[in-house]
C-alpha positions in Angstrom: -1.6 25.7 1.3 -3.0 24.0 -1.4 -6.3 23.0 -2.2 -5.4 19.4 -2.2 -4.1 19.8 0.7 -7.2 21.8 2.5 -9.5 18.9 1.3 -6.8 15.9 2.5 -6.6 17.6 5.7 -10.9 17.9 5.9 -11.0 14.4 5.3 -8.9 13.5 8.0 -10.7 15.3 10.4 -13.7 13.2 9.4 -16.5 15.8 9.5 -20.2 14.9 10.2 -20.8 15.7 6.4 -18.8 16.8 3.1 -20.1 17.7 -0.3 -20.2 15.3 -2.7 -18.1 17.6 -5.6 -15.1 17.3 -2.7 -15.1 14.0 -2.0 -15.5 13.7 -6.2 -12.7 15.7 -6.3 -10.5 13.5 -3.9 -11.2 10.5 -5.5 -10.4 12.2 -9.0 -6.7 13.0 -7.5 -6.2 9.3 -6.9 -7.3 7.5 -10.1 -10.9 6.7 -9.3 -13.6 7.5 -12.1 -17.6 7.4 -11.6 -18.0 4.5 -13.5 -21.9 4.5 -13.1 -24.7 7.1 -11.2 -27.7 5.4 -10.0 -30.3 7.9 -8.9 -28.4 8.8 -5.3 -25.3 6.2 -5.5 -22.0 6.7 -7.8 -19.8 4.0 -8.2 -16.2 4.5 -8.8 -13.6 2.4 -9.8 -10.2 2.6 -9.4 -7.7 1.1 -12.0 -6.6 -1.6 -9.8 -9.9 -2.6 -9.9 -11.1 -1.3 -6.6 -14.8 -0.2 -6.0 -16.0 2.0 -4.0 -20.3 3.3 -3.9 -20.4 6.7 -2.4 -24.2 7.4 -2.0 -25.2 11.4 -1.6 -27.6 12.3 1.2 -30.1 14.9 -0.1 -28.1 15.0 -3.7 -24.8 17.3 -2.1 -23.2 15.6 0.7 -21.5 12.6 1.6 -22.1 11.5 5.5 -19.2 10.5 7.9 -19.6 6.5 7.3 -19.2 6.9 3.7 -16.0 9.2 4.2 -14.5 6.5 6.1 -15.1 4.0 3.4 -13.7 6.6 1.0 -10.4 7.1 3.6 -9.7 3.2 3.9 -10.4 3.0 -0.2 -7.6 5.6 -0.6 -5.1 3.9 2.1 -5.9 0.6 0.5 -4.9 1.9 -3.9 -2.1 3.9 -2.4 -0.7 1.4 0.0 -0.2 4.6 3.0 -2.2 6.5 5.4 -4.0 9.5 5.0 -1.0 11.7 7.2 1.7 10.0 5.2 -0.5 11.3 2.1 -0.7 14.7 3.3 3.2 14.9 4.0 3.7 14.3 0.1 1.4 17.0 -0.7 
């Protein structure tokens, strides 16, 4: 199993809490790109201009509201669902 995979299939189980350098990672795979770091809160930007803040609680993880912005941001730049996204993985 890939690692892409492992991390698709963490997301979609939406855990109470994820590192940030994962969900980084995620959004990497898709085209987004931290665009600007504010103290706690990134920004990233996907080339069809779609934003998304991903703040980190502590400084290392992302909470479960945030991965559910981060899930629809991904559904809504690739035009499918996170399981339709893992079967092309």
């Amino acid at each position: 199993m890939s690692r892409k995979r492992k991390l698709l299939e963490k997301l979609k189980a939406l855990p109470p809490e994820m590192s940030y350098e994962e969900v980084e990672r995620v959004l990497g795979w898709f085209g987004f790109s931290c665009v600007r770091s504010g103290g706690s809160h990134h920004q990233f930007r996907h080339p069809s201009g779609r934003m998304l803040t991903v703040p980190k609680r502590g400084g290392q993880v992302v909470t479960r509201t945030y991965l559910k912005q981060v899930i629809s941001a991904l559904e809504d730049v690739t035009g499918k669902d996170l399981g339709e996204l893992l079967e092309e993985v």
